[in-house]
N, C-alpha and C positions, 0 to 999 in steps of 0.2 A: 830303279823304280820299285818301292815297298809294294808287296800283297796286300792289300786289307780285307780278312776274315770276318765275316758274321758269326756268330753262333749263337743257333734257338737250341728253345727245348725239343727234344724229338715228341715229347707228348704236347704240351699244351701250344707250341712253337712261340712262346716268350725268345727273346733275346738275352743273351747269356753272357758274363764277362770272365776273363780265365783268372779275373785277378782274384785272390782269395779275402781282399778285405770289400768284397761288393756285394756282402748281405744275400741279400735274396734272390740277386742277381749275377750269383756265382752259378760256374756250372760245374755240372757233376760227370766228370767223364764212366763211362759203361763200357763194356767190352765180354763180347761172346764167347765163354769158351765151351770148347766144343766135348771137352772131357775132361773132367765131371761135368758133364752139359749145366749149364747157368749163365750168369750174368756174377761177374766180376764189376770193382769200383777200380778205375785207374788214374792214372793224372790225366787231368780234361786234354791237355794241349798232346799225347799220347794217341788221342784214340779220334773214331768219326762220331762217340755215337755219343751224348748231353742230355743231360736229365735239371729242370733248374731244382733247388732245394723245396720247391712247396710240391714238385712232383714226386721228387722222392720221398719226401715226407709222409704224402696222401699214403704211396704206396706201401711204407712200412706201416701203416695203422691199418690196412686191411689185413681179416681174419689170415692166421696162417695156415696154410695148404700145401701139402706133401707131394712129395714125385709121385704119387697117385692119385692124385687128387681130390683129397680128402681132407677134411678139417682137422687138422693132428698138425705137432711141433716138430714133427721128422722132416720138415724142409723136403729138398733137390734128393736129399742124401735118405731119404724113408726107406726103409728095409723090411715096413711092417707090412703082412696079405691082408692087414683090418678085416680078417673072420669076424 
């Protein structure tokens, strides 16, 4: 007896397919690491955690913001005291 897997978005909870020619309805595997604390992209069928492409999308077009939380390009990895 096969398993049959759902998978949503973990944000907007769309339905998601692992095959890579499903457009919009591909999913984006995610995955936590714990050091360098972030978010890693993995292969979707890898991981628990799915993002569909118009979520990860939205979220690359949001301003970017530093491990301090700041309006600056230094990402996870900022090193600046923004004096």
């Amino acid at each position: 007896m096969a398993v049959d897997k759902t998978y949503r978005c973990d944000l907007c909870g769309d339905t998601l397919s692992l095959d890579h020619a499903s457009g919009g309805r591909r999913a984006i595997g995610i995955y936590w690491n714990v050091w360098p604390k972030g978010w890693l992209v993995k292969p979707a069928r890898e991981v628990e955690r799915h993002l569909c492409v118009h979520c990860m999308s939205s979220i690359q077009a949001m301003p970017a913001v530093c491990g301090q939380g700041f309006d600056c390009n230094g990402g996870p990895k900022c090193g600046s005291d923004h004096k």
